[in-house]
C-alpha positions as CSV (number, residue, x, y, z in Angstrom):
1,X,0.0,0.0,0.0
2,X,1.1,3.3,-0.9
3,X,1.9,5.6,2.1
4,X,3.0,9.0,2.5
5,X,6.5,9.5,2.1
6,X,7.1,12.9,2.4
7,X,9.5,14.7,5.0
8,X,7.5,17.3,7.7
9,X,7.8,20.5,8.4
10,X,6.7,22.1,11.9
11,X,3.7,24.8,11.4
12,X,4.6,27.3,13.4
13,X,7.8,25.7,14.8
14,X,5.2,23.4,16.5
15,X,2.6,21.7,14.5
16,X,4.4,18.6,12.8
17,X,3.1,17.3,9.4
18,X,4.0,15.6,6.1
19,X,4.7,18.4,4.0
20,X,2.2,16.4,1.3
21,X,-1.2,17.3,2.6
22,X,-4.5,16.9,0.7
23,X,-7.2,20.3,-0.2
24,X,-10.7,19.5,0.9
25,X,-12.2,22.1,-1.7
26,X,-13.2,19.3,-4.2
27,X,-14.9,17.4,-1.7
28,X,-18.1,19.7,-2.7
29,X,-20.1,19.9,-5.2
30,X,-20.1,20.9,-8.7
31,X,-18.9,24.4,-8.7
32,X,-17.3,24.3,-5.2
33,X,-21.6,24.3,-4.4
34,X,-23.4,22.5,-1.8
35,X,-22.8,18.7,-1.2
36,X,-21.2,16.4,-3.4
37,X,-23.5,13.6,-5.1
38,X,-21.7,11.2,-3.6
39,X,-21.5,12.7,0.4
40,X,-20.5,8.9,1.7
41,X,-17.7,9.0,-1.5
42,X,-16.5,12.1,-0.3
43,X,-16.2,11.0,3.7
44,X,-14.5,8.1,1.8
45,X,-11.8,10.0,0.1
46,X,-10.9,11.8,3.2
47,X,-11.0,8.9,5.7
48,X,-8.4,7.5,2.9
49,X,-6.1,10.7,2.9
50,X,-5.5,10.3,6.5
51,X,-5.2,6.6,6.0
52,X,-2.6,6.9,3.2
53,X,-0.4,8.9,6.0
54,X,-1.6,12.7,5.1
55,X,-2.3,14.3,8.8
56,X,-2.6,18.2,7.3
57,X,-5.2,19.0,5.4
58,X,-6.4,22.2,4.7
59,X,-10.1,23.6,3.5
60,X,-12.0,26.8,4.1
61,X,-15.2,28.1,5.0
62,X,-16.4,29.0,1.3
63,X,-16.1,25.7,-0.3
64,X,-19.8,24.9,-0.3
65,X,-19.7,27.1,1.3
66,X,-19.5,25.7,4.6
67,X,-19.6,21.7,3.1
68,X,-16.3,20.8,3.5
69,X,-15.8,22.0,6.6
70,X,-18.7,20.2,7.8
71,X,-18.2,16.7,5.8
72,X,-14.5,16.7,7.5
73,X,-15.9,16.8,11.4
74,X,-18.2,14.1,10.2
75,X,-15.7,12.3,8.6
76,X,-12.3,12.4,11.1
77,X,-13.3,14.3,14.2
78,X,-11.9,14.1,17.0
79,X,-9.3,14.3,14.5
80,X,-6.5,12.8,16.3
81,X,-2.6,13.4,14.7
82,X,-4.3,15.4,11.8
83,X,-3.9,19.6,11.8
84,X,-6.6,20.9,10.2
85,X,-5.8,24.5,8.3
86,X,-9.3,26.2,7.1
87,X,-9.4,30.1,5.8
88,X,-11.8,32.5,6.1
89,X,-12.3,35.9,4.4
90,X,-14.5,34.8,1.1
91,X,-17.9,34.7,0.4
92,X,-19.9,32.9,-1.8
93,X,-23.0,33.4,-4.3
94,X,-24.9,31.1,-6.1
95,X,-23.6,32.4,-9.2
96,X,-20.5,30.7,-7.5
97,X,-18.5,34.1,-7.4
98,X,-15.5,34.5,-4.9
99,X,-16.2,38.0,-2.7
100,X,-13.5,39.3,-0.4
101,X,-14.6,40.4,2.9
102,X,-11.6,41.1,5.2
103,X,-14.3,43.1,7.9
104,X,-12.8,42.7,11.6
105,X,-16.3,41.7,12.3
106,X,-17.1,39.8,9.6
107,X,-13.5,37.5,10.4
108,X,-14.7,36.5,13.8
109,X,-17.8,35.6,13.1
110,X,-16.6,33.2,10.0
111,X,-13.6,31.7,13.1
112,X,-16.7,31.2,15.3
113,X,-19.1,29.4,12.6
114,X,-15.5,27.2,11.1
115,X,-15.5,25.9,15.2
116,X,-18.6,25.1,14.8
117,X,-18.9,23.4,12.2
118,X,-15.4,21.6,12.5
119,X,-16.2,20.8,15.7
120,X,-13.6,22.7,17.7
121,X,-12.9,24.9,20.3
122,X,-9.8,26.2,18.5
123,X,-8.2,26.0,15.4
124,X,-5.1,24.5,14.3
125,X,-3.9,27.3,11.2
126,X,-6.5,29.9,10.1
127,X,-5.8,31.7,7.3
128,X,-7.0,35.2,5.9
129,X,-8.0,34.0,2.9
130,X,-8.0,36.5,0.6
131,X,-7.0,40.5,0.9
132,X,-9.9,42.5,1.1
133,X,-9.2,45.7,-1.1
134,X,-12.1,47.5,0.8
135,X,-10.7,46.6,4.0
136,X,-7.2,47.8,5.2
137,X,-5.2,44.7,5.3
138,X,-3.5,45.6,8.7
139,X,-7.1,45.9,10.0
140,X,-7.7,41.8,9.0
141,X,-5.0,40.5,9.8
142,X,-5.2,42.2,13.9
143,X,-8.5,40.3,14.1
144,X,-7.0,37.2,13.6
145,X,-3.7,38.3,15.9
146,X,-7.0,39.1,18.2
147,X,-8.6,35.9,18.2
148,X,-4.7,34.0,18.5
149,X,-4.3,36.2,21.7
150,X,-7.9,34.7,22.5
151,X,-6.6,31.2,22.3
152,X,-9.3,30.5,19.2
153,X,-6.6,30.1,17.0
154,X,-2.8,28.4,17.1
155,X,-1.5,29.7,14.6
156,X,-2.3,32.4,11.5
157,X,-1.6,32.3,7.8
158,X,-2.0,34.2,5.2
159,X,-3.2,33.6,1.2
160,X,-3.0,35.3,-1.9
161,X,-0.2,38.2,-0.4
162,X,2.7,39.7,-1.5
163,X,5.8,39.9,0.2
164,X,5.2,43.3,1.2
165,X,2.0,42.3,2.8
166,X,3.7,39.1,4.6
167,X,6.2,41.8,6.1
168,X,3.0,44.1,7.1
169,X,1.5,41.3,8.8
170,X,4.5,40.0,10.8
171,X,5.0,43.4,12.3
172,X,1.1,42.4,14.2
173,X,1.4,39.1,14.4
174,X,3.6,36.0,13.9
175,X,2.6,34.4,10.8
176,X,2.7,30.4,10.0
177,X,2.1,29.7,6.8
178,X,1.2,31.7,3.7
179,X,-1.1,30.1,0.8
180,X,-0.6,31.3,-2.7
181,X,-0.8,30.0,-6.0
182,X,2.4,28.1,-7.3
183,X,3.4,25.2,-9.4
184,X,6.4,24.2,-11.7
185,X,4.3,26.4,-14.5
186,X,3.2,28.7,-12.3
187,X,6.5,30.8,-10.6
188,X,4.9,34.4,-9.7
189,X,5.3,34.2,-6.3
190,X,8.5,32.9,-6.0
191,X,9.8,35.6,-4.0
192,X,7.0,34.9,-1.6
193,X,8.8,31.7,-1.7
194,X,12.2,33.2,-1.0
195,X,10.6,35.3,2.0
196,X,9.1,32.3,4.1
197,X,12.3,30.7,3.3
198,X,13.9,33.3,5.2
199,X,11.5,33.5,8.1
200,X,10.8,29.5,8.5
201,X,7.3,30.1,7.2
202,X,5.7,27.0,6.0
203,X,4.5,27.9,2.0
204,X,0.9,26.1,0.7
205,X,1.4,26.2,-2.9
206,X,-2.0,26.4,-4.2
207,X,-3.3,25.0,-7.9
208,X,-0.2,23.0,-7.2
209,X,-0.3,21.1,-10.1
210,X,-2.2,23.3,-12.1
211,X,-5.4,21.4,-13.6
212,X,-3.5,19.9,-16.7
213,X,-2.0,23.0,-17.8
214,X,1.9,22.5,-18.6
215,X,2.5,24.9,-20.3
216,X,6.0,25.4,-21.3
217,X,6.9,22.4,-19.4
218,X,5.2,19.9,-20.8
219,X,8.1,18.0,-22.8
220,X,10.2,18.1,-20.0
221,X,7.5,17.1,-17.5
222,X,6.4,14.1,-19.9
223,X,9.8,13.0,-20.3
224,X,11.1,13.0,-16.6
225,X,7.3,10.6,-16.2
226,X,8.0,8.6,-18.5
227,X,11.6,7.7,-17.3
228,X,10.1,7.1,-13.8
229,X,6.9,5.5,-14.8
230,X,4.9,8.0,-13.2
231,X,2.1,11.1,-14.3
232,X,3.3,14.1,-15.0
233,X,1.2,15.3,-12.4
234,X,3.3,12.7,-9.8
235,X,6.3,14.7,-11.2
236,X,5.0,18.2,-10.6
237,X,4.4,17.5,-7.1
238,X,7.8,15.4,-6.7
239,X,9.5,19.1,-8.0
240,X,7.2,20.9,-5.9
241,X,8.6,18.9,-2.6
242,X,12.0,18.7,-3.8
243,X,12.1,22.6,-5.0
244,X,11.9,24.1,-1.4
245,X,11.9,22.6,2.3
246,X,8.7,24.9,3.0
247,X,6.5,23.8,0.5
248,X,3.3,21.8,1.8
249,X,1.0,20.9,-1.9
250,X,-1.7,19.9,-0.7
251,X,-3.3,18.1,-4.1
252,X,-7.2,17.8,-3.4
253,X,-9.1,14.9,-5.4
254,X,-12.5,13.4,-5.2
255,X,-10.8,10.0,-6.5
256,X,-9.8,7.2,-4.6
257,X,-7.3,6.5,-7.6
258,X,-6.3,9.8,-7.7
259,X,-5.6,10.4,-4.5
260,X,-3.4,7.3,-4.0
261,X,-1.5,8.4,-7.3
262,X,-1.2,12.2,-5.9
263,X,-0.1,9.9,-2.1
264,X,2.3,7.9,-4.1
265,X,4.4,11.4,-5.7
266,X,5.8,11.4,-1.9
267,X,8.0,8.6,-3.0
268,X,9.5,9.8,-6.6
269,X,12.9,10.8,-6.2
270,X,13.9,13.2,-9.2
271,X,17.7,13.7,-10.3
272,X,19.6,17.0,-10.0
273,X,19.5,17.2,-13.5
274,X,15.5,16.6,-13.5
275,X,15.1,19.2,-11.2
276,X,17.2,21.7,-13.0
277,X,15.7,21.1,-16.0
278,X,12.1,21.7,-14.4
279,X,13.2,24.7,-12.8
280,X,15.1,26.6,-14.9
């Protein structure tokens, strides 16, 4: 049986996990909408995660909204080994539109109804999910500093920042992990990357294999599979682990197969060459 082979990283200098976690967002339904048509399935796939040897998985309060969070207390709680990461500053529509709201108020209320629904007095990593360009971003991120200082929250992360706003937000509070998109065809926020480097920040690359699109890596990314009988996809999260000792993909899935296949990456071992070649 394939198992997680992955090195760990301490969130927060505490927190030990895997560095390859699984993203509860396609857990929902079409659309990231209400419940999947399979809800058993979908307990299923994440019982399997944890079984495989994933203890960090990471969701938020709009995908469903509210579902996932909801369908993982019903399907680990107590929860045991596993950290649970959830976000919250994004609302939903039923025209399925993503709407930033970064309101002090509006933050605690969304770490109060995550509890809740996750079935916890605190939470492991919450993240700000999104910058709210209505909202001063030093205003969000002292709520969550506010509700840490509460003892609501362990530790805070940020997603979808720059560096200047991960230096903003460490001069209020001590920030974790920070959640932006990233992949081998994907490199804008590499100096993100180089910052939590730096600071021992865990980074959550996001779209971390990028839905199929290789871009201008394709032939490389094809070849390298080929030579070590694995996806392409296996490969782009093999580069992703071996590219930096912060990075924590978190592939999400609502396949058994593919979840074992994403689980089995944590054991591909690419050469120096293979790894130059990907990231030049």
């Amino acid at each position: 049986m394939v198992t997680n082979e992955s090195d760990t990283f301490d969130v927060g200098g505490e927190l030990t996990v895997h560095r390859l976690g699984f993203g509860a967002m396609r857990v929902t339904g079409e659309g990231i909408i209400g419940e999947p048509d399979d809800v058993d399935h979908a307990k299923a796939v994440l019982r399997r995660a944890v079984d495989l040897g994933v203890d960090f998985v990471d969701t938020a309060d709009s995908y469903g909204p509210g579902v996932s969070e909801r369908l993982l207390r019903e399907a680990l709680a107590p929860y045991d080994d596993v950290v649970i990461a959830t976000k919250g500053g994004l609302m939903r529509n039923r025209d399925g539109d993503w709407l930033p709201n970064g309101d002090p108020d509006y933050l605690r209320n969304a770490h109060l109804c995550s509890c809740d629904r996750l079935g916890v007095d605190a939470i492991d990593l919450y993240q700000l999910h999104r910058p709210d360009p209505d909202v001063p971003f030093e205003a969000s991120v002292q709520a969550l500093a506010e509700l840490k200082d509460d003892g609501v929250i362990q530790h805070v992360g940020l997603s979808n920042v720059s560096v200047d706003q991960l230096e903003a937000a460490r001069e209020i509070v001590e920030i974790a992990t920070v959640q932006n998109r990233y992949s081998v065809v994907d490199r804008d926020s590499e100096p993100v990357l180089d910052a939590c480097e730096s600071y021992g920040i865990g980074f959550i690359p996001w779209f971390p294999i990028g839905a199929g699109d290789l871009g201008g890596k394709g032939e490389a990314l094809r070849e390298i599979a080929t030579a070590h009988d694995a996806s392409t996809y296996q490969v782009a999260l093999a580069w992703l682990l071996a590219h930096s000792p912060v990075t924590l993909p978190i592939p999400g899935t609502s396949s058994l197969d593919h979840l074992a296949e994403n689980v089995a990456a944590s054991t591909l071992q690419l050469t120096d060459d293979e790894l130059a070649r990907l990231g030049a």
